[in-house]
C-alpha positions as CSV (number, residue, x, y, z in Angstrom):
1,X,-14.1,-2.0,1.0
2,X,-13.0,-5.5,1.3
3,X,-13.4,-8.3,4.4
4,X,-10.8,-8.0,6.7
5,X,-10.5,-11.1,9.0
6,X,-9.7,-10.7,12.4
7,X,-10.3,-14.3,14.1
8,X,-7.1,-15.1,15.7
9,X,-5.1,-13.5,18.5
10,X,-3.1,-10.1,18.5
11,X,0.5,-10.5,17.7
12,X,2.6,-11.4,20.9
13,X,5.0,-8.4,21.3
14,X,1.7,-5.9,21.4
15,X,0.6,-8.4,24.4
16,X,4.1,-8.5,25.8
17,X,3.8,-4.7,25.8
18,X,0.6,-4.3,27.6
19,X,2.2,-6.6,30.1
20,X,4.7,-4.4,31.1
21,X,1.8,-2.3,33.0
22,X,3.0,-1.5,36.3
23,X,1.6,0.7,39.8
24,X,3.5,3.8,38.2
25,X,3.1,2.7,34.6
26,X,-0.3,1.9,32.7
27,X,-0.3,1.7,28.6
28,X,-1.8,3.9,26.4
29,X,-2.6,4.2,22.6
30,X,-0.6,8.1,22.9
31,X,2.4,6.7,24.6
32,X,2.7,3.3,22.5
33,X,6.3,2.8,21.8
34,X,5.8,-0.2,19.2
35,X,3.2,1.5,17.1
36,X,5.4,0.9,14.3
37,X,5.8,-2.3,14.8
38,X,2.1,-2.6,15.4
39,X,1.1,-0.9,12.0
40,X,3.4,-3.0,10.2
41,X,1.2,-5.6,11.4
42,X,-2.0,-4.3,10.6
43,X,-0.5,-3.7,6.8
44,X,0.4,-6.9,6.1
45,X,-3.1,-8.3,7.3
46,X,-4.4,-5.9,5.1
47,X,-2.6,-7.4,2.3
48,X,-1.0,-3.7,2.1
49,X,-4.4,-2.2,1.6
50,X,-6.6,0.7,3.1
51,X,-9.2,-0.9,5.5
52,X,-11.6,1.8,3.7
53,X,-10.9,2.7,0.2
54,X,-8.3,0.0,-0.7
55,X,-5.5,2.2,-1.8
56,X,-1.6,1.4,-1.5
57,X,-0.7,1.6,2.2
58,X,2.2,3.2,2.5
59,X,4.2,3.4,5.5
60,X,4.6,7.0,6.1
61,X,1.4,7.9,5.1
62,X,-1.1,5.9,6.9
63,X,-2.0,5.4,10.6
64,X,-3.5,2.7,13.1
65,X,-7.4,3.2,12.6
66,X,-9.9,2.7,15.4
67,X,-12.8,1.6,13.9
68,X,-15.0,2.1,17.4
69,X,-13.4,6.1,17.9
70,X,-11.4,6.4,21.3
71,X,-12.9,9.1,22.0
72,X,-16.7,7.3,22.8
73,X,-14.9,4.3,23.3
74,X,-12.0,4.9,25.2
75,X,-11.7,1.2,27.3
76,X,-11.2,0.2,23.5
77,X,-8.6,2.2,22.7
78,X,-6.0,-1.0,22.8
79,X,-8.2,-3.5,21.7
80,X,-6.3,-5.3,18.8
81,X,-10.1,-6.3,17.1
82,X,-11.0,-2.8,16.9
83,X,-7.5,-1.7,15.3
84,X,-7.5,-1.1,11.6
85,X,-4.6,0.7,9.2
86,X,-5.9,3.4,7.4
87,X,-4.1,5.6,4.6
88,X,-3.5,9.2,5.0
89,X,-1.2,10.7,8.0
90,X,0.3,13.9,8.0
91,X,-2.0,16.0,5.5
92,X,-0.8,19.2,4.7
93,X,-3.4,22.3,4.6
94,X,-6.1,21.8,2.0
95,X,-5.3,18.4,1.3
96,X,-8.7,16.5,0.8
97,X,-9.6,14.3,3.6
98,X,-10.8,10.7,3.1
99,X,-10.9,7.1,5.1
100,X,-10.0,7.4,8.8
101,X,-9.2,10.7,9.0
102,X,-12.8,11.8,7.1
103,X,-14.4,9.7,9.7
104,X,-12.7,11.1,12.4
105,X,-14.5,10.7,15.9
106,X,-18.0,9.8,13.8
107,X,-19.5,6.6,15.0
108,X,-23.1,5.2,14.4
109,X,-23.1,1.2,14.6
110,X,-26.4,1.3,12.2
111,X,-25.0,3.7,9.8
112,X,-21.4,2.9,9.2
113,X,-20.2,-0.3,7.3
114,X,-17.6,-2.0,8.9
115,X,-14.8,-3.9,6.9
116,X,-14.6,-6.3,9.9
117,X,-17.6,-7.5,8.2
118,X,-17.7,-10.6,6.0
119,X,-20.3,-8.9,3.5
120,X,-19.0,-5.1,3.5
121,X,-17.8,-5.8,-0.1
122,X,-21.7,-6.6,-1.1
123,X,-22.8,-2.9,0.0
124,X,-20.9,-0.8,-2.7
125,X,-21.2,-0.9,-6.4
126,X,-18.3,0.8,-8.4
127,X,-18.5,2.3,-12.0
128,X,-16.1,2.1,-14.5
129,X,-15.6,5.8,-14.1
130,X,-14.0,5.4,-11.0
131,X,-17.4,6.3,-8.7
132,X,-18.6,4.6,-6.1
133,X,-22.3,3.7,-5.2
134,X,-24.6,1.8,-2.6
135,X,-25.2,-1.9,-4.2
136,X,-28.7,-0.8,-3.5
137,X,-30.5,2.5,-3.2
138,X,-32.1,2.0,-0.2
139,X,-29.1,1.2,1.8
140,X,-28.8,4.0,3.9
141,X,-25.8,2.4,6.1
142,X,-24.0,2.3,2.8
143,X,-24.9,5.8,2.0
144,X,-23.7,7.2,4.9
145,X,-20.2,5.0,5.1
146,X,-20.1,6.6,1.4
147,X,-20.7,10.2,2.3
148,X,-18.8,10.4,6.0
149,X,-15.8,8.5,4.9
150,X,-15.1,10.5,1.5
151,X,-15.0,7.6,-0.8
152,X,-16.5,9.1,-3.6
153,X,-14.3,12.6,-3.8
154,X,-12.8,13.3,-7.2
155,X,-8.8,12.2,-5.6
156,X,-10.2,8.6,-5.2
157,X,-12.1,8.6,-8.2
158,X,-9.3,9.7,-10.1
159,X,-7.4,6.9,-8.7
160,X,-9.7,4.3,-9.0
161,X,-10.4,5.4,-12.7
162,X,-6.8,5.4,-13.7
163,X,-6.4,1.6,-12.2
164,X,-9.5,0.3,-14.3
165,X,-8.6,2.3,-17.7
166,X,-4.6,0.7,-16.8
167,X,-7.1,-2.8,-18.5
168,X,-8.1,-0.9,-21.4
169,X,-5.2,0.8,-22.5
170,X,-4.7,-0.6,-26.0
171,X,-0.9,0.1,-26.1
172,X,-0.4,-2.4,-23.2
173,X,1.3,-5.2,-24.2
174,X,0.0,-8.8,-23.6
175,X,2.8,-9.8,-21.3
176,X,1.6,-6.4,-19.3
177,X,-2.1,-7.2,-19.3
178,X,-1.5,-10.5,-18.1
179,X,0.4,-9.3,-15.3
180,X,-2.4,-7.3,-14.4
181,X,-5.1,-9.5,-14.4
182,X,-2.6,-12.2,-12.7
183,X,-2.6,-9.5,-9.6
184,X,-6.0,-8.6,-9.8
185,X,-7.8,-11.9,-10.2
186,X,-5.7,-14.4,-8.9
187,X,-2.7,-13.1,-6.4
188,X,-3.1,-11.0,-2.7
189,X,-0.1,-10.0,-1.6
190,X,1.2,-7.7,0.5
191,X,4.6,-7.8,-1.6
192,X,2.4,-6.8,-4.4
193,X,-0.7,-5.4,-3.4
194,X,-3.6,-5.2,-5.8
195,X,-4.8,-1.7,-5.1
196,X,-8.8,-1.0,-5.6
197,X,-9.2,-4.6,-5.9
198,X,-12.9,-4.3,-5.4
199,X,-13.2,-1.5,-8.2
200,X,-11.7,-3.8,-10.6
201,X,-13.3,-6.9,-10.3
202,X,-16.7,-5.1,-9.7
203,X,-15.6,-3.5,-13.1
204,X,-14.1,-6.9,-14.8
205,X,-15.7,-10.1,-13.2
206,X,-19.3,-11.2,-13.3
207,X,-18.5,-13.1,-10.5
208,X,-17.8,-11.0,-7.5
């Protein structure tokens, strides 16, 4: 999980939309006709990555996240600051859950890390197995983001593992593992997303 920041204004068409509220008419998160547009959004502040586990977004297979759910917080439901992108969308049956959809309607403001936070990163320790851990054991808040959010089930490990053993694969080429370490350690893009970025420099860097 790495710091999202959120310290500037929602983008002007999702205000423009909300303003369109009428007597008849009043918006709603179900009956957003931009949401699109609006997730496109919330990818490329993402640099192109899950708010949670910090896989690939992709765009027909991830959804608008509300951190605070609608369903206890329903006068949130169109707040842009509680509006993250989230992978995952459209599981088919016995499909492992993860992320937002793991979290579902779950909320406890004590127990659940929040990427809107500048030290969420700090929480969570990752192995070079592909695991992840609380940064300490007594961090129950971590524990519980951990097991309620799926972060640890064998699909993300898998990926997470195949990312860091992608730096020591001994048939790469230099030229290859220069690109890699260029995308990990130096460049965010959304063009180029580093995916697991946290993993990998958890993994790779003494100084994260």
């Amino acid at each position: 999980m790495r710091f999202i920041r959120k310290d500037y204004e929602e983008p002007s068409f999702f205000t423009e939309w909300k303003g369109e509220e009428t007597h008849d008419w009043k918006p709603t998160f179900e009956e957003m006709s931009i949401k699109k547009e609006l997730k496109a959004f919330l990818i490329e502040e993402q640099i192109g990555l899950c708010c949670y586990c910090e896989s690939k977004l992709k765009e027909n297979y991830s959804h608008i996240e509300h951190f605070r759910p609608q369903k206890s917080f329903p006068e949130l439901s169109l707040d842009y600051q509680n509006m993250l992108c989230s992978c995952q969308c459209n599981l088919k049956k016995g499909m492992p859950v993860h992320c937002g959809n793991a979290k579902g309607d779950w909320f406890d403001e004590t127990k659940l890390i929040s990427p809107l936070d500048e030290n969420c990163r700090a929480h969570f320790h990752f192995t070079g197995d592909g695991h992840i851990y609380p940064s300490d054991e007594s961090d129950t808040a971590a524990k519980e983001t951990i097991s309620h959010l799926a972060l640890d089930i064998a699909e993300l490990v898998k990926s997470r593992k195949g990312v860091i053993d992608s730096f020591l694969d001994e048939n790469i080429s230099d030229e290859e593992f220069l690109d890699y370490h260029k995308r990990y350690f130096e460049t965010l893009s959304a063009d180029n997303p580093p995916e697991f970025i946290s993993a990998v420099l958890d993994t790779f860097s003494s100084n994260h």
